[in-house]
C-alpha positions in Angstrom: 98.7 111.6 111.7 98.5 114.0 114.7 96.6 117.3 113.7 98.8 120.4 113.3 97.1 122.1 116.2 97.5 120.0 117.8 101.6 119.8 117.7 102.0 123.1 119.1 99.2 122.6 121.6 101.3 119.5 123.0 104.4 121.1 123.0 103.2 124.0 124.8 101.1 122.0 127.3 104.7 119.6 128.0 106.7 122.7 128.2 104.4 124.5 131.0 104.1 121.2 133.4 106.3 121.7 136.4 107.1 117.8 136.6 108.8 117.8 133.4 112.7 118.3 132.7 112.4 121.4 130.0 115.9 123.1 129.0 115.9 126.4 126.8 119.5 126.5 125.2 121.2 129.7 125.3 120.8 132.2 121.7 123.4 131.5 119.1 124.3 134.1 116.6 126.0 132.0 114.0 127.8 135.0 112.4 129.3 136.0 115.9 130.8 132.6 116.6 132.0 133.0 113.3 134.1 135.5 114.2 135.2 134.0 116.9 135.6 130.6 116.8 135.9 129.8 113.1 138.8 129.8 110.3 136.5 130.9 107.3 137.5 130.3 103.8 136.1 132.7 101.6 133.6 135.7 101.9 131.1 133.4 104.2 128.0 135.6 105.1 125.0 133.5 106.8 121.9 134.6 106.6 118.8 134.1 108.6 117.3 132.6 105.0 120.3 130.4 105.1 119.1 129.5 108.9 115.6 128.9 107.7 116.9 126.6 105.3 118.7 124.7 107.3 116.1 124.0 109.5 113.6 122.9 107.0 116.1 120.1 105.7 117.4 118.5 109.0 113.8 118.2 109.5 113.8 115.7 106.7 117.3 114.2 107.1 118.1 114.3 111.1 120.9 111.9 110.0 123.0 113.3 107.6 122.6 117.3 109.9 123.4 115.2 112.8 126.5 112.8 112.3 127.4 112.9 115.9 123.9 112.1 117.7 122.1 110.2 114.5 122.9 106.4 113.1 123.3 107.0 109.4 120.9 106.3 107.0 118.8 105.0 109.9 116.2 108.0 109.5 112.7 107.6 107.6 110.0 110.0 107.2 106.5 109.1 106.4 104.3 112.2 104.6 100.7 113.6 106.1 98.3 115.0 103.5 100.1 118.4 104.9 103.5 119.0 103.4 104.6 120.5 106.4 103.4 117.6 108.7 105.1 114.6 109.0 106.2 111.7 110.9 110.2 110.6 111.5 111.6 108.0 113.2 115.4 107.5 114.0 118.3 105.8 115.7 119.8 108.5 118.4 122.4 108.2 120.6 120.7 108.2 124.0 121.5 111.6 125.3 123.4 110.2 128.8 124.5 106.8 127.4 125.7 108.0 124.0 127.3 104.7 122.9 123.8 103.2 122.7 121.5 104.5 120.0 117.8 103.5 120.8 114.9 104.7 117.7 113.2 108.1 118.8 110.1 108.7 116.8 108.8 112.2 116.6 105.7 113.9 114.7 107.2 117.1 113.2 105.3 120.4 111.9 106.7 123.0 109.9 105.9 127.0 111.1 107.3 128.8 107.7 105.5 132.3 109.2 107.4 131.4 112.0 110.3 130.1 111.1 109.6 127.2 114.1 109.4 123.5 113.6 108.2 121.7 116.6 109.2 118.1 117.0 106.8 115.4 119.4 108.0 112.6 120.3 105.7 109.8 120.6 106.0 106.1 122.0 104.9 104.5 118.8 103.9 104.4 115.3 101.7 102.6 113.3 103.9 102.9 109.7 101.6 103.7 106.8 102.3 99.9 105.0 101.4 98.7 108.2 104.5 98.2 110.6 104.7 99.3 114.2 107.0 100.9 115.4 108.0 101.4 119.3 110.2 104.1 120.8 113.3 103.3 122.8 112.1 103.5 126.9 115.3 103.7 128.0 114.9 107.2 128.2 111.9 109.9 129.0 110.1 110.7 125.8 111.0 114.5 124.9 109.6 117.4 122.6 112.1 119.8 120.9 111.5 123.2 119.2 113.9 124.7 116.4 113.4 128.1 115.3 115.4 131.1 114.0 115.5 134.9 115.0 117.4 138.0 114.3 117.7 139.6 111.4 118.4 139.1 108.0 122.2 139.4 108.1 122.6 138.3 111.6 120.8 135.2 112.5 120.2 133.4 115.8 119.8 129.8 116.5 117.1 128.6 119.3 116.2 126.0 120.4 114.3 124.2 123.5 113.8 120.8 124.6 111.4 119.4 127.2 111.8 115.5 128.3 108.3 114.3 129.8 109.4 113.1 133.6 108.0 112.9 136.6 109.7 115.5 138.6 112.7 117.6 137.3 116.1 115.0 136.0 119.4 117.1 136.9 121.2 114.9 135.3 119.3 115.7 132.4 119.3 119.5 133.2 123.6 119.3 133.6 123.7 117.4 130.3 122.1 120.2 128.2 124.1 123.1 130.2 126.9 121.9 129.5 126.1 121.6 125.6 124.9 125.0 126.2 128.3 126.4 127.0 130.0 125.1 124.0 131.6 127.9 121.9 131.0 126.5 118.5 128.1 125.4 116.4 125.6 122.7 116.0 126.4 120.2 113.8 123.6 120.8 112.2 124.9 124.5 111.0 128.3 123.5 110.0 126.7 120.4 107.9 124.9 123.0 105.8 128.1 125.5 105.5 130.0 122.8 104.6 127.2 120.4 102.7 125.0 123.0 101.2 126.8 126.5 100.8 130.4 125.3 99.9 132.3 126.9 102.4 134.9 125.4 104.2 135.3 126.0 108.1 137.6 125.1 110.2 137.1 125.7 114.3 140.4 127.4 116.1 
């Protein structure tokens, strides 16, 4: 397994190369679009420990937070000797050819003083009972960083993503802008409203 260092240090390292394709996605308070975009059922009030939450089980269970981009139940996770270090492997829909799915693998770390989990994707795997496991190469290898800010009883989703190219891809760069303009939530939010907390919503 990958060190925990040595997560961050890669993520960093991929993010700060010039040649690669690296999106931040515009700040989402969740309570804001809401407001805004959401029929709410009951007194719903999410919190940034709520946020948190979230994040620490999609880490887990990329499938069942993401219906719209993961195959379910194609998603494993295999444990480090650090709880918050792991490896995941998944079928995703490629991001511009979503009706083929292709198996992403990513080393993951957990930053609880942070409230950050970095995800690395990585071109194989060598499965602890022995199996190996190769990425999809139909599409650049990319990094992703989750992590929540704001406070307490107004939280904010980021998140960045950095694909590992040779020079800048616009398409790439257009793909994620446009997600970026979307009024309503992640899946992965309304999953955990609906899944976890027991609220229903309903976007207008």
């Amino acid at each position: 397994m990958t060190a925990t260092v040595d997560l961050v240090t890669e993520f960093d390292r991929a993010w700060a190369d010039p040649r690669n394709t690296a999106i931040d996605l515009p700040p989402v308070n969740v309570n804001q679009v809401l407001r805004d975009h959401y029929d709410v059922e009951g007194d719903l009030r999410y919190t940034r420990t709520n946020l948190w939450d979230m994040e620490i089980r999609k880490a887990s269970a990329p499938d069942f937070y993401l219906p719209s981009v993961v195959k379910p139940g194609s998603a494993k996770k295999w444990q480090s000797d650090d709880p918050d270090v792991f490896t995941r492997a998944s079928e995703q829909r490629l991001w511009l050819n979503p009706s083929e799915f292709g198996l992403i693998i990513e080393h993951v770390q957990l930053d609880h003083a942070k409230q950050s989990v970095y995800f690395i994707g990585a071109p194989d795997y060598t499965t602890p009972d022995g199996r190996h496991l190769v990425a999809d190469t139909r599409q650049p290898l990319f990094h992703v960083e989750h992590w929540v800010e704001g406070d307490e009883t107004e939280p904010v989703n980021r998140w960045r993503i950095v694909h590992v190219t040779e020079q800048p891809d616009q398409a790439m760069l257009d793909f994620f802008a446009e997600m970026g303009r979307s009024v309503h939530l992640r899946d992965f939010i309304e999953v955990h409203i609906r899944e976890v907390l027991g609220y229903r919503i309903t976007r207008k």
